[in-house]
C-alpha positions in Angstrom: 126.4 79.4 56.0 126.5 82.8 54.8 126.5 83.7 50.7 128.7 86.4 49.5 127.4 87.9 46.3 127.1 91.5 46.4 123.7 92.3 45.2 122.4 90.6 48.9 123.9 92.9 50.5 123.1 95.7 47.9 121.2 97.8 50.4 121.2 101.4 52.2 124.5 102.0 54.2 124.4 100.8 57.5 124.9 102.8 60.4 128.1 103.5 61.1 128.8 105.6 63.9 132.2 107.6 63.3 135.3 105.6 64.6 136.7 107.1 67.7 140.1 106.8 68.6 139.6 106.3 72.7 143.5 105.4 73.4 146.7 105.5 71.4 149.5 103.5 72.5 153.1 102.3 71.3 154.7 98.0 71.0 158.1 98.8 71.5 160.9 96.2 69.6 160.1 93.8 72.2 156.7 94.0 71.7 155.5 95.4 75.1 152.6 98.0 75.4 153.6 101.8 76.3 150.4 103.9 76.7 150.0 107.6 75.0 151.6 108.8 71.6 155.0 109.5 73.1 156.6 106.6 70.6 154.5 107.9 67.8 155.6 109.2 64.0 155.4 113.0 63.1 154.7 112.9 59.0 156.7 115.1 57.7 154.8 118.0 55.5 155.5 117.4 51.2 154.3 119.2 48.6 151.1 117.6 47.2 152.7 115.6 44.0 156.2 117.6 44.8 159.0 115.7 42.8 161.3 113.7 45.5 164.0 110.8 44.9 163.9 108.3 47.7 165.7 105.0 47.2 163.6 102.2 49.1 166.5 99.6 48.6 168.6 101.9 50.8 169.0 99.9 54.0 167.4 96.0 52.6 170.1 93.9 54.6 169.8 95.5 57.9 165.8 95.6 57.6 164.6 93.7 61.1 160.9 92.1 59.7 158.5 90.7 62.6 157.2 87.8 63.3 153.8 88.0 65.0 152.1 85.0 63.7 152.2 83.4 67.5 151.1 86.9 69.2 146.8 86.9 68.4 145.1 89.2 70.1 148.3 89.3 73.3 149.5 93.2 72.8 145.7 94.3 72.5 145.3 91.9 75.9 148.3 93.7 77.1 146.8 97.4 76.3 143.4 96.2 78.1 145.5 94.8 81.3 147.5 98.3 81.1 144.1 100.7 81.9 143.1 98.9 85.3 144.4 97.8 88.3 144.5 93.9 88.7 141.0 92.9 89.5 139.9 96.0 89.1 137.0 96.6 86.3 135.8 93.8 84.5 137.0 93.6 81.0 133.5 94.9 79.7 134.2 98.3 81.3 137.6 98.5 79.5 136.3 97.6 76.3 133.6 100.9 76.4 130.8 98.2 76.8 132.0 96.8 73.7 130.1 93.5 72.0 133.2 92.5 69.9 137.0 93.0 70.5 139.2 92.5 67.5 141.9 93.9 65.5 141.0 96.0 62.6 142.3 93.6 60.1 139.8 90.7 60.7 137.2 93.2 59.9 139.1 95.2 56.7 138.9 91.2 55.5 135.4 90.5 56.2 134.6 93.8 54.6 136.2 93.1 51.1 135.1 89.7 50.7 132.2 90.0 48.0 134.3 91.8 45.9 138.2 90.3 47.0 136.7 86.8 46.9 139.7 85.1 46.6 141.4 85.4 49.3 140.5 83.0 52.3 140.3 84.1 55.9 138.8 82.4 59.3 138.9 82.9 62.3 137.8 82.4 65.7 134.9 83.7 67.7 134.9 83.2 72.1 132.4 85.3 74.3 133.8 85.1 78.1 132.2 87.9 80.6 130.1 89.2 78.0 132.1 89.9 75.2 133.2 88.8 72.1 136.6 88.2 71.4 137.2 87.5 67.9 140.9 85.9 66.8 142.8 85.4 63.4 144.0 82.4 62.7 146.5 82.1 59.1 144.4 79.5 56.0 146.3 77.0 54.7 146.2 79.3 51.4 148.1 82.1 53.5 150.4 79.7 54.7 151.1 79.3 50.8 151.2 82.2 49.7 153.7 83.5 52.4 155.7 80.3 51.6 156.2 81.0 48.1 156.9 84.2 48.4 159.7 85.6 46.4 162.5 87.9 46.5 160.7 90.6 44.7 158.1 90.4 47.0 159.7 90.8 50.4 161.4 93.4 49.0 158.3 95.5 47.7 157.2 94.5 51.3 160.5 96.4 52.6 159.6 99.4 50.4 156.5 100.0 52.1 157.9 100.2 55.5 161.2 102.3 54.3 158.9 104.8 52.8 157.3 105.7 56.0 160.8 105.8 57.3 161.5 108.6 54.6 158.2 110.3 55.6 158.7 110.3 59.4 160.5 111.9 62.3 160.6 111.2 66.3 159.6 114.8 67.0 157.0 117.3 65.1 159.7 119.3 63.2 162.7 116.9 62.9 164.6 115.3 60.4 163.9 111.9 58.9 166.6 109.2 60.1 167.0 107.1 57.4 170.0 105.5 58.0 169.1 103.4 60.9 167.8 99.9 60.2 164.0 100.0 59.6 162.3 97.8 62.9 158.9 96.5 62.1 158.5 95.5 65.6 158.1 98.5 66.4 154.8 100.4 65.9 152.3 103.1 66.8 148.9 102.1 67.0 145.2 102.9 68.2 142.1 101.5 69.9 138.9 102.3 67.7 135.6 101.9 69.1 131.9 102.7 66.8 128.9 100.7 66.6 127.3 99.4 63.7 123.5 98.5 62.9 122.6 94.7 62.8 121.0 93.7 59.6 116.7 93.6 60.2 117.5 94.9 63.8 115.0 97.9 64.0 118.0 100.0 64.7 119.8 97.8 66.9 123.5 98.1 67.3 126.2 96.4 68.1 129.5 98.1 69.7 133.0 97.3 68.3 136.1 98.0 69.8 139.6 97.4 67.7 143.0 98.1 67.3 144.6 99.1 64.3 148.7 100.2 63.5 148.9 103.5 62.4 151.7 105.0 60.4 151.8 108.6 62.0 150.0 111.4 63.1 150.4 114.8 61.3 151.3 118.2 63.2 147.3 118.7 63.1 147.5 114.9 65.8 145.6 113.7 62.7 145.7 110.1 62.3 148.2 109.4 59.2 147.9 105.7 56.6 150.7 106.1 54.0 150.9 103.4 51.1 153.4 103.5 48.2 151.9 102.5 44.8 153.6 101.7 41.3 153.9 105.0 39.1 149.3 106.1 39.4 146.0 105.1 40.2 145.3 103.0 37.8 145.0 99.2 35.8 144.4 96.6 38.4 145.4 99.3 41.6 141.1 100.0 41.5 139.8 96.4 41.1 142.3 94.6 44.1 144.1 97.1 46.2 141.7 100.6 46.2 138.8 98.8 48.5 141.5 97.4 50.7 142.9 100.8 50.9 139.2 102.5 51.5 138.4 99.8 54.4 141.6 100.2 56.5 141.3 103.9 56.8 137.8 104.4 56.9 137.5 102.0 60.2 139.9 104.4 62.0 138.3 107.5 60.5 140.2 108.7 58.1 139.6 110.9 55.1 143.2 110.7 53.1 145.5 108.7 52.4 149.5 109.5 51.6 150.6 107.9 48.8 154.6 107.2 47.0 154.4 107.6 43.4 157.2 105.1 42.7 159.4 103.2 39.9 160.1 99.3 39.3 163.0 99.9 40.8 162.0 100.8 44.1 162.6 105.0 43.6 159.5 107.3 44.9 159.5 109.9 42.3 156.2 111.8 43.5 154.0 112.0 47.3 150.5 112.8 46.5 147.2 111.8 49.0 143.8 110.7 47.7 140.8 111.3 49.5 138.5 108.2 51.0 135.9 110.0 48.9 137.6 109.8 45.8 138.5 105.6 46.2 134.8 105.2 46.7 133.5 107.3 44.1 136.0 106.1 40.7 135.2 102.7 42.1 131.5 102.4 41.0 131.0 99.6 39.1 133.6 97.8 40.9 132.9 97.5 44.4 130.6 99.2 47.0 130.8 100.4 50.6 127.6 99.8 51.5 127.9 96.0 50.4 131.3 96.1 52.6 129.4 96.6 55.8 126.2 95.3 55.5 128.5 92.0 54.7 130.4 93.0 58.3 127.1 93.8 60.1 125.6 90.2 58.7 128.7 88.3 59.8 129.1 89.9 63.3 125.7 89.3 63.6 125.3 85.5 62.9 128.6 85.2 65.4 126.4 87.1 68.1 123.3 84.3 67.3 125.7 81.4 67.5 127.3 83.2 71.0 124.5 84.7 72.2 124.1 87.2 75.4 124.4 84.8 78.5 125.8 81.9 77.4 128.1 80.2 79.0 131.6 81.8 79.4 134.2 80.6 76.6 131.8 79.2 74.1 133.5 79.5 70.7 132.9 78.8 66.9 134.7 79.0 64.1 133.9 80.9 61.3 136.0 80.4 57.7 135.6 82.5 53.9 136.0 79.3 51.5 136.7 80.8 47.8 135.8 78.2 45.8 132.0 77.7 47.6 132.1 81.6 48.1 130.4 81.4 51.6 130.9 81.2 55.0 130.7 78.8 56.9 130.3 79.0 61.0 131.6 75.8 62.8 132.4 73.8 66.0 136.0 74.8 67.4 138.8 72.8 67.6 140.2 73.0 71.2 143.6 74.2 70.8 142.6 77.2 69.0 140.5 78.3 71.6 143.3 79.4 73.9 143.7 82.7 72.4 143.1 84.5 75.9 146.4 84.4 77.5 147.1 83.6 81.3 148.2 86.7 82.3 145.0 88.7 80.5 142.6 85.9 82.1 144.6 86.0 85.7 144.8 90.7 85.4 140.8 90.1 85.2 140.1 87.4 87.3 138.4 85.7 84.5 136.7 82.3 84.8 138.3 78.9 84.8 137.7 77.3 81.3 136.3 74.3 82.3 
C-alpha cells in the first residue's frame, strides 16, 4: 500500500512534459464519436470582470442531465476504433506508444489526494497488447453522496453547465442560444498525451495518453475551462476547490481559467479568469503541485510494477484511496469489473481472447 502524506512526496517537480492535444473530437446527444472540432464551442469574448446579469435558473425544467455511469472508458474506445481501419494498427500505435490510457479525471483524483483526502476513488488497472488501460469505477461513498444529493445541489450543478451556455456560440462570432434546453450529452472534448518521470527512475518516463471534456475553444483555437464560483476567490474556494481547478486544466495545458462571479441565487454578476499561476502561487501553505504529481508518478508507477512489460494480456488489479487509513491500497480484481474493454473495441483491434 501506498501512504499519502504530503511531505513524502515533498520533492522537486517531476517532469512533465507539456500536454499536447493530438485529436479533438465531439459525443453527440447519443453519445457517438465525431472526429475534429466541427461540434465544438466558440467562447464568446467578455470584458475581464465586465458587469453581466445572467440568470442560471433560466431553463432548470427542460435541462437533459447524462447518465454515463455504465459508459467507462466506451467513447474514448470509440475515438481509438475511429483513427484506423479494422485490424489495422495495433492499439499501441493509436495510443502514440502510450503506457497508460485513461480519462483525465482518474488522474485530476489521484493528483489531489494528499491534500483532498477525503474523498475516495478506485479504480481499475488492465494491460492487454502492451498498454495500460486504467478504468473508474464509482465508491460506495460516491454512490452516497450522489444519493443524497439535494435540490440545491443539482441545481448549482445546472448552473455550471447553463453558464457555459451563456458563454458559448456554434460559430466564432455568433450569438449565444440560450433558450434551448441545455444537453449535457453533448460535449467537446480532447485527447491529451505527455509523459511524466517515474519516481527513482534515472529519468525514466512513462507516456500517458487521456481524454478530457473541454468547455470551448476561444477565437485564438485556444483550449477554454470555464467554472462559476460564489461571489470571489476566497474562504474555503482555496483549501477544496482551487487544487481541483489547477489539476484539471494544467493536464490539458492550460494557463487560465474563465470564471462567473455569481449570487446565492444563481445570477452571474461578474466574468473574470485567473491564471494557473496565480491558483498555485496564493495556495502555498495549502497544497502543492509538485506533491500532486510525484503522488501520480508513484501511483502509475506501482500499477506498471504490479502489470509489468510482457505480462500476460488482461492482467488487472485494483487499486482503491481509503480515507480513513489514508493509503492506497493495490488488490486482486474482481472478475466482473474487468470487462471494461468492450466487444466492439476488442473485435476493431483484433485483440486477444480473455481466457
Amino acid at each position: 500500500n501506498i501512504l499519502t502524506r504530503p511531505d513524502i512526496y515533498d520533492q522537486k517537480f517531476p517532469f512533465f512534459a507539456r500536454p499536447e492535444t493530438i485529436s479533438e473530437y465531439a459525443v453527440t446527444s447519443n453519445r457517438q464519436v465525431v472526429l475534429g472540432r466541427a461540434k465544438a464551442k466558440y467562447l464568446c469574448p467578455y470584458e475581464e470582470n465586465g458587469k453581466t446579469n445572467f440568470d442560471l435558473n433560466k431553463g432548470r425544467d427542460t435541462f437533459i442531465d447524462k447518465d454515463v455511469s455504465s459508459e467507462k472508458l466506451d467513447v474514448l474506445l470509440r475515438w481509438a476504433c475511429a483513427q484506423s481501419e479494422e485490424g489495422g494498427a495495433r492499439p499501441k500505435k493509436i495510443f502514440h506508444e502510450a503506457d497508460v490510457v485513461c480519462w483525465r479525471g482518474a488522474l485530476t483524483r489521484i493528483g489531489a489526494t494528499p491534500f483532498a483526502d477525503r474523498d475516495s476513488w478506485r479504480f481499475i488497472a488492465q494491460r492487454v497488447d502492451d498498454v495500460i488501460y486504467i478504468c473508474e469505477y464509482p465508491t460506495e461513498e460516491n454512490e452516497a453522496r450522489k444519493a443524497a444529493m439535494t435540490d440545491r445541489d443539482r441545481m448549482m450543478t445546472y448552473w455550471g453547465f447553463k453558464f457555459e451556455q451563456y458563454m458559448t456560440t456554434d460559430e466564432l462570432g455568433g450569438e449565444p442560444d440560450t433558450a434551448s434546453p441545455v444537453d449535457c450529452r453533448e460535449e467537446f472534448a480532447v485527447i491529451c498525451k505527455t509523459r511524466i518521470e517515474v519516481p527513482g527512475g534515472r529519468g525514466r518516463c512513462l507516456k500517458l495518453l487521456y481524454g478530457a471534456e473541454v468547455d470551448a475553444i476561444d477565437g485564438n483555437g485556444t483550449l477554454v475551462e470555464m467554472k462559476t464560483q460564489r461571489k470571489a476567490l476566497e474562504g474555503g474556494f482555496w483549501k477544496f476547490k482551487s487544487i481541483k481547478w489547477w489539476l484539471q486544466s494544467f493536464l490539458i495545458g492550460l494557463e487560465k481559467i474563465t470564471v462567473g462571479y455569481r449570487d446565492d441565487e444563481g445570477i452571474v454578476e461578474r466574468v473574470g479568469s485567473v491564471r494557473l499561476s496565480e491558483l498555485s502561487q496564493r495556495s502555498q501553505g495549502i497544497w502543492k503541485g509538485n506533491v500532486c504529481f510525484n503522488f501520480i508518478a508513484t501511483v502509475l508507477t506501482m500499477v506498471e510494477q504490479r502489470l509489468p512489460h510482457g505480462s500476460p494480456d488482461y492482467g488487472s488489479c485494483h487499486v482503491k484511496y481509503d480515507p480513513v487509513s489514508k493509503k492506497v491500497y493495490v488488490e486482486e480484481a474482481k472478475e466482473e469489473e474487468t470487462q471494461f474493454l468492450n466487444d466492439e473495441f476488442r473485435k476493431h483491434f483484433k485483440l486477444p481472447e480473455r481466457l
